[in-house]
C-alpha positions as CSV (number, residue, x, y, z in Angstrom):
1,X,114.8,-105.4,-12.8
2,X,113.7,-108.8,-14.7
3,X,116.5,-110.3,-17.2
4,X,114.9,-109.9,-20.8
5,X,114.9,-113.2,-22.3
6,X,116.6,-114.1,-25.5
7,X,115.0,-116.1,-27.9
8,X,117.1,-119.2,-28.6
9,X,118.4,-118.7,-32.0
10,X,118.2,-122.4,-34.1
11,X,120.8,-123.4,-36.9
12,X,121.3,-125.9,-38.9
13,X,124.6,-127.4,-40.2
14,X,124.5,-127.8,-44.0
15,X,124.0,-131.6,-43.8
16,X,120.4,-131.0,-41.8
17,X,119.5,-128.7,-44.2
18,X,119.6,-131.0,-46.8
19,X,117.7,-133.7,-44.5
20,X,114.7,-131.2,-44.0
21,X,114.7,-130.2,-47.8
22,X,114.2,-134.2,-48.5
23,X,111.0,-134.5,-46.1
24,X,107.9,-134.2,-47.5
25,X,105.1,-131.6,-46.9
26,X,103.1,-133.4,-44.4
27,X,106.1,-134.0,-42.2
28,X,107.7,-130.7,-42.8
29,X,104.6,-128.8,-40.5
30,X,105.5,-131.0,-37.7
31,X,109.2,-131.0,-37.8
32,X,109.1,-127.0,-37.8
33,X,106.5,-127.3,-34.4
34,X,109.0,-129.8,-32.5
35,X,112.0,-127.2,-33.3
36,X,110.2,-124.2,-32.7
37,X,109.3,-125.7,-29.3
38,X,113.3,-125.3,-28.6
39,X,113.5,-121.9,-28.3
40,X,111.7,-121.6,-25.6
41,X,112.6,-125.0,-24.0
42,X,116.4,-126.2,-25.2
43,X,116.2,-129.1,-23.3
44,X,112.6,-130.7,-24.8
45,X,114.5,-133.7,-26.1
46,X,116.0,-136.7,-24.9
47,X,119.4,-136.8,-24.3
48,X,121.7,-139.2,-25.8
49,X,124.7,-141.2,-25.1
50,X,126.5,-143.9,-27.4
51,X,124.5,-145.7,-29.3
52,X,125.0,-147.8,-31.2
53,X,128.7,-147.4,-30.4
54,X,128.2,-144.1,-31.8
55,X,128.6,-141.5,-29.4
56,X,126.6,-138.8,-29.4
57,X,127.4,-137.5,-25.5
58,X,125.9,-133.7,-25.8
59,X,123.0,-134.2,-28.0
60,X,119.8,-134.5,-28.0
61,X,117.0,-136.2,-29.7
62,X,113.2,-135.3,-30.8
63,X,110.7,-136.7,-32.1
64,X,107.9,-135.5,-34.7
65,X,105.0,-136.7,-36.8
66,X,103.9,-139.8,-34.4
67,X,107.8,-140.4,-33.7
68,X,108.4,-141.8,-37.1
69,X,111.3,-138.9,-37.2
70,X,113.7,-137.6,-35.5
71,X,115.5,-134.6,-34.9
72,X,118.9,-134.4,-33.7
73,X,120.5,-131.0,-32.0
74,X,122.7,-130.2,-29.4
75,X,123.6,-126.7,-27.6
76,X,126.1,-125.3,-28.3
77,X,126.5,-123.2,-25.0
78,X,125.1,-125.7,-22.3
79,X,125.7,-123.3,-19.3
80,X,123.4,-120.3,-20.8
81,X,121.7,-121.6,-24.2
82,X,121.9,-119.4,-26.8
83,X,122.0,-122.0,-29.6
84,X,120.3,-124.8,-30.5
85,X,122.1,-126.7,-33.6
86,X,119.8,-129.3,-35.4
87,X,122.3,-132.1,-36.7
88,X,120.1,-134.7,-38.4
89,X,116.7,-135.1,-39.2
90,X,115.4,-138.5,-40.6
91,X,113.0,-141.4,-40.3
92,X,113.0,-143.3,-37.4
93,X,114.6,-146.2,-39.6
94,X,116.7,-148.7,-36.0
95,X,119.6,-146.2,-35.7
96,X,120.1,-144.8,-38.5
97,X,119.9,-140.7,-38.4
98,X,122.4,-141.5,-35.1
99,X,124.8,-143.4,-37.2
100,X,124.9,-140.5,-39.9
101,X,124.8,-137.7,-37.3
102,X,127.7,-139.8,-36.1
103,X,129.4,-140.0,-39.4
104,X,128.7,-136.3,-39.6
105,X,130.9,-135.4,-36.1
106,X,134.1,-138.0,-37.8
107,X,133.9,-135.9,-40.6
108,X,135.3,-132.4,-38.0
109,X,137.6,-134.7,-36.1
């Protein structure tokens, strides 16, 4: 008997929300084609380390429209991936959707 396989669910914290409600149309289309392509594949992005001296050990980075954004995500069940949470998304601007993903994981400590 074959496993069935569960779609990846996707969520966003609050904060992400509010980053994909500030994008624009044209980058919007994109953004939603790099994500969907995590339910199928979790582990599409980059990973990430400390950058920056932020540290961001666990997560994972995309990029969409002609990498001038990124998206920001990590699993939250690494061993069998069930959910992908998208943590940031913002312009490719040096470091700076790290720095406030960053800010964003002080803010639970």
């Amino acid at each position: 008997m074959e496993e069935e396989k569960k779609e990846i669910q996707i969520q966003f914290i609050p904060e992400a929300v509010e980053d994909y409600k500030r994008l624009d149309g044209s980058q919007k289309k994109p953004v939603n084609k790099e994500i969907d392509k995590l339910r199928t594949n979790p582990f599409a992005g980059g990973e990430l380390g400390n950058k920056d001296n932020v540290d961001l050990t666990g997560f994972y980075k995309l990029y969409a429209c002609n990498k001038s954004i990124r998206i920001v995500y990590r699993l939250l069940t690494p061993e069998k991936v069930e959910i992908v949470e998208i943590w940031g998304i913002g312009k490719r601007d040096k470091l700076k959707i790290y720095k406030i993903v960053g800010e964003r994981l002080g803010k639970l400590k």
